[in-house]
PAVOKE-825608 format. One line per 2 residues: number of its first residue (from 1); for each residue x, y, z of N, C-alpha, C, O. Coordinates in nm, 3 decimals. Layout:
residues N
NUM = X:Y:Z:X:Y:Z:X:Y:Z:X:Y:Z ~ ... .
***
This chain:
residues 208
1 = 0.084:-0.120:0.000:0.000:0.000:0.000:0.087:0.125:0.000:0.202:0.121:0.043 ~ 0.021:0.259:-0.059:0.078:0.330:-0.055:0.121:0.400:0.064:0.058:0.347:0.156 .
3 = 0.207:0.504:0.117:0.259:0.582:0.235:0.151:0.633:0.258:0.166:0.747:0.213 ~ 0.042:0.628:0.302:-0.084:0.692:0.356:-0.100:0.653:0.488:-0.088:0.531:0.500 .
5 = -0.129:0.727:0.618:-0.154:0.712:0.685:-0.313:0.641:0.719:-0.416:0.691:0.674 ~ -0.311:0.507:0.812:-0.465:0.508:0.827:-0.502:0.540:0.978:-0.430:0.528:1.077 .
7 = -0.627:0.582:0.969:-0.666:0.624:1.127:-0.799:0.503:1.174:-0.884:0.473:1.091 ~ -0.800:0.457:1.282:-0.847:0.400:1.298:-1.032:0.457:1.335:-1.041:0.577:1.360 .
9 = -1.145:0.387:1.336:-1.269:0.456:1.315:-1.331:0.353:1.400:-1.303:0.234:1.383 ~ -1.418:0.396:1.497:-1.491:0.262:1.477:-1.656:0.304:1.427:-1.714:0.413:1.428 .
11 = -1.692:0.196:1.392:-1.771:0.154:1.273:-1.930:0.150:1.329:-2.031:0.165:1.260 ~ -1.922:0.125:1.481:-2.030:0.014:1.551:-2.200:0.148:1.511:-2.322:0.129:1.500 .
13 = -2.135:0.236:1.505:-2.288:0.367:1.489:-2.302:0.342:1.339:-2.370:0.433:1.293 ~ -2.272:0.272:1.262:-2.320:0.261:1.101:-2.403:0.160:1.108:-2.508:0.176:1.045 .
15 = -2.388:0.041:1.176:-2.477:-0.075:1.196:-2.630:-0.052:1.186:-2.691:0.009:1.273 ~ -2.672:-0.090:1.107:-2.845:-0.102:1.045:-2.905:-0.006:0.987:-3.025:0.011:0.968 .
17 = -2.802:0.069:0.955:-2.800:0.259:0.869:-2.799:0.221:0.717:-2.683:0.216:0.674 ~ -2.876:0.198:0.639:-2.910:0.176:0.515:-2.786:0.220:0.438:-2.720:0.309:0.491 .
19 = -2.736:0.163:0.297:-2.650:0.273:0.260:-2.677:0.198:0.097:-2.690:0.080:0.065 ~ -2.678:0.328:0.016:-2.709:0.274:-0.117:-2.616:0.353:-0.212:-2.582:0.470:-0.201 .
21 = -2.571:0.231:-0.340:-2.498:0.292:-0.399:-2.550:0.332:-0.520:-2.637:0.266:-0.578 ~ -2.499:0.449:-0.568:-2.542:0.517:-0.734:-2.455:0.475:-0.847:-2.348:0.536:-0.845 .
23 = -2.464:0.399:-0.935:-2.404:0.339:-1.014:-2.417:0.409:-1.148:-2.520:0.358:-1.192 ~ -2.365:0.514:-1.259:-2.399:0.541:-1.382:-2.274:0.611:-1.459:-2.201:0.695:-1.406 .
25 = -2.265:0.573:-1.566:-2.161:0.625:-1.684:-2.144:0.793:-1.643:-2.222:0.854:-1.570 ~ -2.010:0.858:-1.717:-1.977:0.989:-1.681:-2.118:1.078:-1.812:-2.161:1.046:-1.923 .
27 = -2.145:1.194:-1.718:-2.312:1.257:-1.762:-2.431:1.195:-1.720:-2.530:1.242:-1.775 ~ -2.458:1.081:-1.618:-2.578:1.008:-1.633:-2.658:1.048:-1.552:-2.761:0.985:-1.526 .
29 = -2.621:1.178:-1.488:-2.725:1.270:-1.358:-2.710:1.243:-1.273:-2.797:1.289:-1.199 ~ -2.567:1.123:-1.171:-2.572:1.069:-1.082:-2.582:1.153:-0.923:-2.628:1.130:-0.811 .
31 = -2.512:1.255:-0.989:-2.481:1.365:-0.876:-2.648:1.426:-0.857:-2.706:1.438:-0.749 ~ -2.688:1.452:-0.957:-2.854:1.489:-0.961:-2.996:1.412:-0.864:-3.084:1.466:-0.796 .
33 = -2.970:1.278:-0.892:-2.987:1.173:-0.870:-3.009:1.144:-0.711:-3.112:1.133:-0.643 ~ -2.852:1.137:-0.676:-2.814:1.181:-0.491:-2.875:1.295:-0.420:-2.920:1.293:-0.305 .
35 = -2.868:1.430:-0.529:-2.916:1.511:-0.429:-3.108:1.546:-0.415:-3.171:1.617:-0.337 ~ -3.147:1.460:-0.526:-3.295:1.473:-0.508:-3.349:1.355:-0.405:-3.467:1.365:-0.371 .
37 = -3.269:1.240:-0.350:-3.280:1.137:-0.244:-3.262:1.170:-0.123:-3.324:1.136:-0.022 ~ -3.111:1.288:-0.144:-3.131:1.360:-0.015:-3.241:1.430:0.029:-3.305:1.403:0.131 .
39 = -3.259:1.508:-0.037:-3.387:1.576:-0.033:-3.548:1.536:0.011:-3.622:1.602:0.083 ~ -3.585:1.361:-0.081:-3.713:1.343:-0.065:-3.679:1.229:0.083:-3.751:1.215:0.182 .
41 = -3.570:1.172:0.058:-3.553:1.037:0.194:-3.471:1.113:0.300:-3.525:1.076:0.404 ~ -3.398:1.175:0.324:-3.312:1.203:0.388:-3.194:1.128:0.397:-3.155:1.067:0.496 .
43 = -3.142:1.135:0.293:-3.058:1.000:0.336:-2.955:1.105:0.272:-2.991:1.199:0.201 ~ -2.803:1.076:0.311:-2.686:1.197:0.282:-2.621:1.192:0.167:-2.656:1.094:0.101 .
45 = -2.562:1.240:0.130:-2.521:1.239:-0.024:-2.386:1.270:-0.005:-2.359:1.386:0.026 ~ -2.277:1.173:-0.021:-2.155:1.163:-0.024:-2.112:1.122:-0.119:-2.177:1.033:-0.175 .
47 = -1.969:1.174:-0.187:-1.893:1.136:-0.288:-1.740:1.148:-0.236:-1.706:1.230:-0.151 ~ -1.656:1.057:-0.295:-1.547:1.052:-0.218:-1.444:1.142:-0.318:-1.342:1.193:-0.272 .
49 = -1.470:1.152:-0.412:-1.396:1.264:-0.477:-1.407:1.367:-0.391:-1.298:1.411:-0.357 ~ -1.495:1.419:-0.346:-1.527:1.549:-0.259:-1.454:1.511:-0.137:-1.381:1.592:-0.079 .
51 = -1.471:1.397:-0.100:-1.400:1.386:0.057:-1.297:1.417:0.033:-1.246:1.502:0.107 ~ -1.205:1.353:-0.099:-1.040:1.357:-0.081:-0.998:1.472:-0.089:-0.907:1.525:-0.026 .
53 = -1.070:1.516:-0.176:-1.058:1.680:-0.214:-1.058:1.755:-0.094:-0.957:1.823:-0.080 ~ -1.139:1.762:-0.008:-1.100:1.806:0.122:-1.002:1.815:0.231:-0.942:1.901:0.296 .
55 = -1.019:1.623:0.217:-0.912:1.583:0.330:-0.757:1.687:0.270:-0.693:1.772:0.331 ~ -0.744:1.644:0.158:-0.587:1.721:0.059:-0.660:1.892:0.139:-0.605:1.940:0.238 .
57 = -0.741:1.935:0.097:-0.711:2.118:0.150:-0.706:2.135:0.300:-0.649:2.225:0.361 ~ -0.767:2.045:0.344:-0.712:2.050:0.464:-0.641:2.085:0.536:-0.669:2.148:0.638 .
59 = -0.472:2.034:0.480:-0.376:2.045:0.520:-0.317:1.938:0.600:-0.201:1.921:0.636 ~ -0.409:1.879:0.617:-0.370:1.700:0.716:-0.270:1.655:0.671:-0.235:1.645:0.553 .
61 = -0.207:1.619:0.783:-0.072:1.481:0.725:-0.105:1.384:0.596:-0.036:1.359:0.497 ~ -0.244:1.335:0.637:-0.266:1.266:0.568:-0.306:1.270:0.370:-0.290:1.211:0.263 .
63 = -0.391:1.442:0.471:-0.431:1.498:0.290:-0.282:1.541:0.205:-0.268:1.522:0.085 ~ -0.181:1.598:0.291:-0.060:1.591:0.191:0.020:1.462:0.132:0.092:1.464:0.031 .
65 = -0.006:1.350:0.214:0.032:1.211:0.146:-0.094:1.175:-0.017:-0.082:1.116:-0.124 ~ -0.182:1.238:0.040:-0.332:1.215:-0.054:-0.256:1.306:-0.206:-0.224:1.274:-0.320 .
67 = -0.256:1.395:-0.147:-0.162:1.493:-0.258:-0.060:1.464:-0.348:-0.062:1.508:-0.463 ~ 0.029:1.393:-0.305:0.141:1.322:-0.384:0.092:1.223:-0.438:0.153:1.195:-0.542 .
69 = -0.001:1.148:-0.414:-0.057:1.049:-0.471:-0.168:1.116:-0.603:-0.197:1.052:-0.704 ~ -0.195:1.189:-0.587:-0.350:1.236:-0.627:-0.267:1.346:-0.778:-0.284:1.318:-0.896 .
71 = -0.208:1.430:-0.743:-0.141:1.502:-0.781:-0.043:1.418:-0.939:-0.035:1.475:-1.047 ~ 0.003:1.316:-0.916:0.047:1.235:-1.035:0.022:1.151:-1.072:0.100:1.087:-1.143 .
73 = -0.143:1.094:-1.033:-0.217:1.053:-1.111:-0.226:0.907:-1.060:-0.284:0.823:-1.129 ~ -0.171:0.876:-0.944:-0.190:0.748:-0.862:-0.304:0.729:-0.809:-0.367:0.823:-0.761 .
75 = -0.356:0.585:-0.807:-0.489:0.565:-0.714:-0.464:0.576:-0.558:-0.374:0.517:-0.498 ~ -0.532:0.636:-0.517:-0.546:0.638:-0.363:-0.591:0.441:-0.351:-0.670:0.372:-0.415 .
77 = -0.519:0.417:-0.266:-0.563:0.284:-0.185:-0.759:0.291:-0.150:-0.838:0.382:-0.127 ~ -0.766:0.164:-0.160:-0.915:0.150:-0.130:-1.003:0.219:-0.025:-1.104:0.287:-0.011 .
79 = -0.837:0.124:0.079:-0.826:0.110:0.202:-0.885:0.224:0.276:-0.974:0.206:0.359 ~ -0.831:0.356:0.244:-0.775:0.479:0.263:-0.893:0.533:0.216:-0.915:0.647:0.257 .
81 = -0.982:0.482:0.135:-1.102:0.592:0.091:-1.210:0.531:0.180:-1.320:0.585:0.181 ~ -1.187:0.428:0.249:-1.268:0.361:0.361:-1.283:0.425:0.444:-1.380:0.480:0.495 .
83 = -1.155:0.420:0.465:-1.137:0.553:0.638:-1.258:0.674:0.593:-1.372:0.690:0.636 ~ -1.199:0.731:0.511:-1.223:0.863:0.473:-1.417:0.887:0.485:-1.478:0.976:0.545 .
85 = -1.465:0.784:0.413:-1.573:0.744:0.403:-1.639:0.723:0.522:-1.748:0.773:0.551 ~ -1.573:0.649:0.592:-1.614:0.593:0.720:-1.646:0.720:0.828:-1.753:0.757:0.875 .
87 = -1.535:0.763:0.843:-1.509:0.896:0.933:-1.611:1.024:0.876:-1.639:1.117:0.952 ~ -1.641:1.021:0.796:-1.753:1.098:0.744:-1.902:1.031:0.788:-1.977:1.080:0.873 .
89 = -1.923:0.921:0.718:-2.036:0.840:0.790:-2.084:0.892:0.958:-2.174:0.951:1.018 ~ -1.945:0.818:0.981:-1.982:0.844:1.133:-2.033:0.929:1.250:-2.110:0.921:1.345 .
91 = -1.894:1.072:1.151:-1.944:1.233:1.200:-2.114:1.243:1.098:-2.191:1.331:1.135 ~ -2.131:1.208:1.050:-2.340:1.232:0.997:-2.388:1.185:1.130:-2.479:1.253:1.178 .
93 = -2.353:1.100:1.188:-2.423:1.015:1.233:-2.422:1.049:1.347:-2.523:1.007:1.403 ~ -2.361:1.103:1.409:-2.307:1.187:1.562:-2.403:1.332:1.545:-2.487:1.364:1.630 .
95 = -2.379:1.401:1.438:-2.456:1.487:1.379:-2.560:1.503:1.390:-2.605:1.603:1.447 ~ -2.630:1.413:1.342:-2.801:1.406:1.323:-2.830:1.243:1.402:-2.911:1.170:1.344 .
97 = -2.771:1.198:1.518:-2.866:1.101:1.595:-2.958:1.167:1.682:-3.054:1.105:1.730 ~ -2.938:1.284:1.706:-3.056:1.333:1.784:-3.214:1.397:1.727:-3.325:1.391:1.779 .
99 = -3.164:1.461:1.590:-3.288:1.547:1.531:-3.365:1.387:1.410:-3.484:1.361:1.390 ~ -3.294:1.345:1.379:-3.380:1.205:1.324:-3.382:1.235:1.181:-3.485:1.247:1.115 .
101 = -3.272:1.245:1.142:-3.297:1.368:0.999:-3.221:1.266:0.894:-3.247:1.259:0.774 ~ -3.107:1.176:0.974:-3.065:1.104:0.901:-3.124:0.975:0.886:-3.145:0.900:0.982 .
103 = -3.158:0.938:0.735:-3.242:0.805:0.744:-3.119:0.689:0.678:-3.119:0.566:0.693 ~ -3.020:0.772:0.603:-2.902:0.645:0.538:-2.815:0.717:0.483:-2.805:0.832:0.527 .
105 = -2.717:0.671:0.363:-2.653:0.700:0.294:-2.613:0.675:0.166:-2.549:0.575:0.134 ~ -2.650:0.766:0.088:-2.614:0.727:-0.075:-2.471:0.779:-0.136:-2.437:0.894:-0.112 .
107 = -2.406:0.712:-0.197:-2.317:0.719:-0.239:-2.273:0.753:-0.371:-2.299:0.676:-0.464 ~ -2.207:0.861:-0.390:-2.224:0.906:-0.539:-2.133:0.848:-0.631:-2.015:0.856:-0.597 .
109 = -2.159:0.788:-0.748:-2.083:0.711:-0.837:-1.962:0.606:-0.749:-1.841:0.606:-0.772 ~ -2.022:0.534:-0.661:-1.954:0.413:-0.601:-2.003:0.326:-0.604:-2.125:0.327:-0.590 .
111 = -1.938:0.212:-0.621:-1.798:0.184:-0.621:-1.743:0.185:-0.786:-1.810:0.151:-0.884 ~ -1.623:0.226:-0.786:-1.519:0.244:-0.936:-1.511:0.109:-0.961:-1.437:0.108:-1.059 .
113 = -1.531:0.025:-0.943:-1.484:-0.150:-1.007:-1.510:-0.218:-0.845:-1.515:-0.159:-0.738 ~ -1.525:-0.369:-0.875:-1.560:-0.439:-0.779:-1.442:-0.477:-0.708:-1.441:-0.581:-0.642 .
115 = -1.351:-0.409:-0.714:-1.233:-0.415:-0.588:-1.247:-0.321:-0.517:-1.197:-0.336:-0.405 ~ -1.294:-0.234:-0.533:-1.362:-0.136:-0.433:-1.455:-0.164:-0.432:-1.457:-0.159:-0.309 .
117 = -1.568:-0.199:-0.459:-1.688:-0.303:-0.399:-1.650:-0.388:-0.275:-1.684:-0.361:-0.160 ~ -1.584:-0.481:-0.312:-1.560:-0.628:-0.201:-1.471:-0.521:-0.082:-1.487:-0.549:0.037 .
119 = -1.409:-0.440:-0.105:-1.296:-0.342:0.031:-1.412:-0.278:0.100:-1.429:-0.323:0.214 ~ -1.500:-0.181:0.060:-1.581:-0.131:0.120:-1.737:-0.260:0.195:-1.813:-0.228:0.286 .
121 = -1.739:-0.346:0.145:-1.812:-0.446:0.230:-1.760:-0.503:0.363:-1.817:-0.529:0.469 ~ -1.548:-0.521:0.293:-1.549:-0.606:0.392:-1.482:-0.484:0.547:-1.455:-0.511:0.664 .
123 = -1.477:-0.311:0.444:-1.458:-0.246:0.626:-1.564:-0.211:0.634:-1.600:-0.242:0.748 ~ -1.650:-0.159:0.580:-1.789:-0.069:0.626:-1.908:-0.176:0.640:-1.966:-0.190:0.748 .
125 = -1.935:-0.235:0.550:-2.067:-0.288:0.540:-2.170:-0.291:0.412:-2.187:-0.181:0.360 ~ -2.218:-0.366:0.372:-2.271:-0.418:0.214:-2.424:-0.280:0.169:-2.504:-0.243:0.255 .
127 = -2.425:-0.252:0.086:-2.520:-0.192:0.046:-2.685:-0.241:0.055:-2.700:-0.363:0.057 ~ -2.769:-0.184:0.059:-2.909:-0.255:0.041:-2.948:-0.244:-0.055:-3.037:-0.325:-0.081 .
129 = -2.915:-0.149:-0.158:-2.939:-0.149:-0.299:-2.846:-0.077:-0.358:-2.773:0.001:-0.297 ~ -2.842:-0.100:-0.495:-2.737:-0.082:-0.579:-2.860:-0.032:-0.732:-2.931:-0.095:-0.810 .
131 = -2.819:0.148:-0.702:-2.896:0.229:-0.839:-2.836:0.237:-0.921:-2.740:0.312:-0.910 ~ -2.864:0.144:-1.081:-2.757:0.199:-1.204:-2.867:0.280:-1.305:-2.947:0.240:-1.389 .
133 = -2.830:0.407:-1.255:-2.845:0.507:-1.374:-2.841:0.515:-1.532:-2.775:0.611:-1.574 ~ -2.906:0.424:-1.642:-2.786:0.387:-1.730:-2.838:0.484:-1.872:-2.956:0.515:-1.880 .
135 = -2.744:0.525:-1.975:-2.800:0.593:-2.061:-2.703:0.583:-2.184:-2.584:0.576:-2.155 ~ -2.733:0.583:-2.312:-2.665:0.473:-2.401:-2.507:0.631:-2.474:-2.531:0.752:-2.478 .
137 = -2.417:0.587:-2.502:-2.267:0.662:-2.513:-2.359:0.804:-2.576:-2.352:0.916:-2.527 ~ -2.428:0.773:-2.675:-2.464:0.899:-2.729:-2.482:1.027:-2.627:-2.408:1.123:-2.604 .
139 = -2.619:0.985:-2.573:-2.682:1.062:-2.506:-2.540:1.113:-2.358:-2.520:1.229:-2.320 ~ -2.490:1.030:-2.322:-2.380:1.056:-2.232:-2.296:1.164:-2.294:-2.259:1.262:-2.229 .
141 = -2.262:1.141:-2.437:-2.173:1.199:-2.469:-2.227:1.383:-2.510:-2.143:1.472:-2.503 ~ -2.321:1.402:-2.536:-2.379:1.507:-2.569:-2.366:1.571:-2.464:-2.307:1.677:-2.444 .
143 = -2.436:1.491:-2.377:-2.431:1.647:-2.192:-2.331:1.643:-2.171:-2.292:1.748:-2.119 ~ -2.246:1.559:-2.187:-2.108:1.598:-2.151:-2.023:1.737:-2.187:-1.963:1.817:-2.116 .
145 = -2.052:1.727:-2.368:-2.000:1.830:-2.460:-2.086:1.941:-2.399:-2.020:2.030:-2.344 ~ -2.241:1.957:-2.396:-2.318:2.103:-2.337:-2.290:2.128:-2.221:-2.325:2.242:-2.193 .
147 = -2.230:2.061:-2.114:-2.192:2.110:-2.001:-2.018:2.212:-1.990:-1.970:2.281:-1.900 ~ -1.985:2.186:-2.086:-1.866:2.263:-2.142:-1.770:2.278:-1.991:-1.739:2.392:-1.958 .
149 = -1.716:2.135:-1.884:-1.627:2.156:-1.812:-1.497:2.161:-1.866:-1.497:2.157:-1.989 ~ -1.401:2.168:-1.820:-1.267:2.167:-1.867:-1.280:2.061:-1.931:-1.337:2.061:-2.040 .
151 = -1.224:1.937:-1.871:-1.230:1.811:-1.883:-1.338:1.752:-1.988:-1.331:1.635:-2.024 ~ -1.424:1.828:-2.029:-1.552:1.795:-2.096:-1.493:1.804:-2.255:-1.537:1.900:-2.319 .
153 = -1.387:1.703:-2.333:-1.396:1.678:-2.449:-1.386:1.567:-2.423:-1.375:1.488:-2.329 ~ -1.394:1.584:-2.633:-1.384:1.416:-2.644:-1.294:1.292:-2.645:-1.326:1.173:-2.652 .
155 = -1.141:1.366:-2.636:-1.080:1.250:-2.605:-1.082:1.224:-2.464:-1.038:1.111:-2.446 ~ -1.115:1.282:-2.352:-1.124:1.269:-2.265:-1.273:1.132:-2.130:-1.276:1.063:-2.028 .
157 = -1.379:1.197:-2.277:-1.517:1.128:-2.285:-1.429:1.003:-2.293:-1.379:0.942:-2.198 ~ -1.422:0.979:-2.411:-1.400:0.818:-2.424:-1.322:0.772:-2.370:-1.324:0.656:-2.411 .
159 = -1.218:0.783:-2.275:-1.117:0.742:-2.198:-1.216:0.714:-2.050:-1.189:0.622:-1.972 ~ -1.302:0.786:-2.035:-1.389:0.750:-1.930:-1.545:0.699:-1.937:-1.619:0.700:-1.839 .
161 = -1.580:0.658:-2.057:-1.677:0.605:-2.102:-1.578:0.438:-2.124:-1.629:0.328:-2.141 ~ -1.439:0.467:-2.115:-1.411:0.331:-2.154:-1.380:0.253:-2.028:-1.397:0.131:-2.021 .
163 = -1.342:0.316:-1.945:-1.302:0.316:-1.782:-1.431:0.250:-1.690:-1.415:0.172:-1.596 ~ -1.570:0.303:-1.742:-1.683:0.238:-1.665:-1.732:0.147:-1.730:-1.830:0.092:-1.680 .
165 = -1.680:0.096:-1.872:-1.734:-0.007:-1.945:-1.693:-0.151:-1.836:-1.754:-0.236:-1.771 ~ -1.518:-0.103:-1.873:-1.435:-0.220:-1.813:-1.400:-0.221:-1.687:-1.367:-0.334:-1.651 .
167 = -1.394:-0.136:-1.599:-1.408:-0.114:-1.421:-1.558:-0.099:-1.364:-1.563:-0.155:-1.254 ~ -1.652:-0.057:-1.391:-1.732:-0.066:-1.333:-1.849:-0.149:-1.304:-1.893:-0.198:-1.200 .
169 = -1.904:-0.153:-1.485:-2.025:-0.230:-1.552:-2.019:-0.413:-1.457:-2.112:-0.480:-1.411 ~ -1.902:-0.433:-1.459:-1.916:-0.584:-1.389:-1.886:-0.601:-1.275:-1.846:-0.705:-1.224 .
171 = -1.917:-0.431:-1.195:-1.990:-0.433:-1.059:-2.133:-0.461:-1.107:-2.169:-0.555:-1.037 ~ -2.238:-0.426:-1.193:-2.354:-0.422:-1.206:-2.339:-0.605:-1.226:-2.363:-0.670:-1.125 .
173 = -2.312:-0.656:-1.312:-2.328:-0.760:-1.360:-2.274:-0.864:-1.237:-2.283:-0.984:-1.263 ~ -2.210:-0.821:-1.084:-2.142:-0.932:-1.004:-2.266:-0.915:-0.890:-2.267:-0.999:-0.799 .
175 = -2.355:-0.824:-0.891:-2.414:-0.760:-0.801:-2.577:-0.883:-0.834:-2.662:-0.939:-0.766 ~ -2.548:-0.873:-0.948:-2.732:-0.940:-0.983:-2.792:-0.854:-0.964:-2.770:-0.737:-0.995 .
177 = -2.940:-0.931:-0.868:-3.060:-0.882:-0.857:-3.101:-0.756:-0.754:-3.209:-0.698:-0.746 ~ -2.978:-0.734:-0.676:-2.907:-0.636:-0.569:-2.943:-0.514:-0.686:-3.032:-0.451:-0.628 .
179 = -2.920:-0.446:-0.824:-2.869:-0.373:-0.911:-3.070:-0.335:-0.980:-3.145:-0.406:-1.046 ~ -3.089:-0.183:-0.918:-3.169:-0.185:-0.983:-3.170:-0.087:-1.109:-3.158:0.032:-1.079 .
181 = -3.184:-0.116:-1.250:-3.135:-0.038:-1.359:-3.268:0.033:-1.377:-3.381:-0.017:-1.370 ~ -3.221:0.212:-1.413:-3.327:0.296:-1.450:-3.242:0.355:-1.591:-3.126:0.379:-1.622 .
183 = -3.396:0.362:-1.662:-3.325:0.450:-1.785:-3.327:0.576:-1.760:-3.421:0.633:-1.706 ~ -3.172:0.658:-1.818:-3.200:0.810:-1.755:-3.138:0.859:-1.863:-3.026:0.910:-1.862 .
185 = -3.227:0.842:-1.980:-3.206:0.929:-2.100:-3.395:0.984:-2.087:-3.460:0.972:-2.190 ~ -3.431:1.013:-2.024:-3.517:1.149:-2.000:-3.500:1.232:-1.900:-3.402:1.229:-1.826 .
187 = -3.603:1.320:-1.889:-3.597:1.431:-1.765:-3.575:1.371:-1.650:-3.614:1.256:-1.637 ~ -3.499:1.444:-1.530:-3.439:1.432:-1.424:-3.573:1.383:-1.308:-3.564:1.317:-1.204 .
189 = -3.699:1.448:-1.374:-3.777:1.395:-1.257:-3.917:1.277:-1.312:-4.025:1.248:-1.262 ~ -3.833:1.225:-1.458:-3.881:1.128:-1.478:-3.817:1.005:-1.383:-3.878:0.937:-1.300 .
191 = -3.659:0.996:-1.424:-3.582:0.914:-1.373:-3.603:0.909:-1.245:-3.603:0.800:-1.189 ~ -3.629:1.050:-1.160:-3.643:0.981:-1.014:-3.764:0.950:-0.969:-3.780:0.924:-0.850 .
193 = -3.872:0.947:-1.065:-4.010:0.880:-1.027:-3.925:0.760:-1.031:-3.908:0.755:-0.910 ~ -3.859:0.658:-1.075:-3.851:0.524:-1.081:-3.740:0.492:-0.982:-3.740:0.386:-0.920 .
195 = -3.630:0.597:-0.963:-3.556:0.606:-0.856:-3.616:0.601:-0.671:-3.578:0.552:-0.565 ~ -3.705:0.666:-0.710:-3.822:0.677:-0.547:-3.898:0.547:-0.522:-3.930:0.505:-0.411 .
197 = -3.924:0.489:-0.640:-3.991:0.321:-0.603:-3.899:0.247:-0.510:-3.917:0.200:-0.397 ~ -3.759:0.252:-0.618:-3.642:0.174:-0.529:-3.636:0.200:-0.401:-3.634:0.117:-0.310 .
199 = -3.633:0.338:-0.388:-3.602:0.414:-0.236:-3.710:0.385:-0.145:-3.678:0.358:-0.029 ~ -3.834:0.386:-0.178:-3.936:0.357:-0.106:-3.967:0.178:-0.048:-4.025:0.136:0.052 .
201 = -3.907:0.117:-0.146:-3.909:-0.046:-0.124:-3.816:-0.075:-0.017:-3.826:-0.183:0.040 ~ -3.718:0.016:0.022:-3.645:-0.048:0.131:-3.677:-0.076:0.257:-3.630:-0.161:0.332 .
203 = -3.779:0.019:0.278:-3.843:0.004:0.373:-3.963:-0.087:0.399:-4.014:-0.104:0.510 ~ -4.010:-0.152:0.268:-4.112:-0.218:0.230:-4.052:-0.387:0.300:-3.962:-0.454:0.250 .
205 = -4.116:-0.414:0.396:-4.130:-0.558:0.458:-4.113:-0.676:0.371:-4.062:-0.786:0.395 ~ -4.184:-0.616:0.236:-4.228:-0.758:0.164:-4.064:-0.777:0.061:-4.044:-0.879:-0.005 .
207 = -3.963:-0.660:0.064:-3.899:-0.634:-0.036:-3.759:-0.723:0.055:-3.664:-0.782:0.004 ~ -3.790:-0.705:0.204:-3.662:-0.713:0.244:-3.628:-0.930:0.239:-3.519:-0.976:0.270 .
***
């Protein structure tokens, strides 16, 4: 593993705290997706790009090891986005155990491939459902280009349209019947009419 420091967490306040993952190609509304769940379930909307991104401005020991890594294009350890994850979890959860506000946690575009799948089961704990967002290269590739980010061409598209073909997609396919697929080549509050069934079934007796 890389020179990263790990901090130890404990885990025991995540126990029976729902946590669901958002699964969809780069453009597929995932970030959209999370924050309209936050909104109708309460459930929190975390992405670990954002965490690392933090932990690094920080200034932490740790975010400057994150930095050298991050900075030339190395993967951060699994391990290490566990913590990160975790320690966030936890502070929600310290947060809001008193006002009742937190009902779970969704996860934005996780897991990157099923080696970060099986790491995050075996420190945190397994998902209750697994949302794949899915919408065919075209349509991906268009919002991509109208959203005009830096990063938003096309050799760039297909380097990461090729990245979730072959790292991610056979998280969907290792997951089975766990994986519920919505089409999200329409409007944002089409997709989450079918997104809110999922969300609403977890709680459903007959589903569990």
């Amino acid at each position: 593993m890389a020179n990263v420091e790990r901090k130890t967490v404990d885990k025991s306040p995540l126990k029976g705290i729902p946590i669901v993952w958002i699964i969809g190609g780069p453009g597929s509304g995932k970030g959209t997706q999370c924050e309209l769940i936050h909104i109708k379930f309460g459930f929190r909307h975390l992405s670990t790009g954002d965490l690392l991104r933090h932990e690094v401005l920080s200034g932490s020991t740790r975010g400057t090891q994150l930095y050298k890594l991050m900075s030339t294009g190395e993967c951060v350890p699994y391990e290490i986005v566990d913590d990160i994850l975790a320690e966030a979890m936890v502070a929600k959860v310290a947060k809001h155990s008193t006002d009742g506000t937190l009902q779970g946690f969704v996860l934005d575009g996780f897991p990157l491939d099923l080696e970060q799948a099986q790491a995050f089961e075996k420190d945190i704990g397994s998902p209750k459902a697994i949302i794949f967002i899915e919408a065919n290269d075209t349509v991906l590739e268009e919002r991509l280009l109208a959203r005009g980010n830096f990063d938003d061409n096309k050799t760039s598209i297909e380097k990461r349209l090729h990245n979730f073909y072959t790292k991610t997609v056979p998280v969907v396919e290792h997951y089975g019947d766990l994986v519920k697929r919505i089409n999200a080549e329409r409007p944002k509050e089409e997709v989450f009419a079918d997104v809110q069934k999922v969300m609403e079934s977890l709680s459903d007796p007959v589903s569990q």
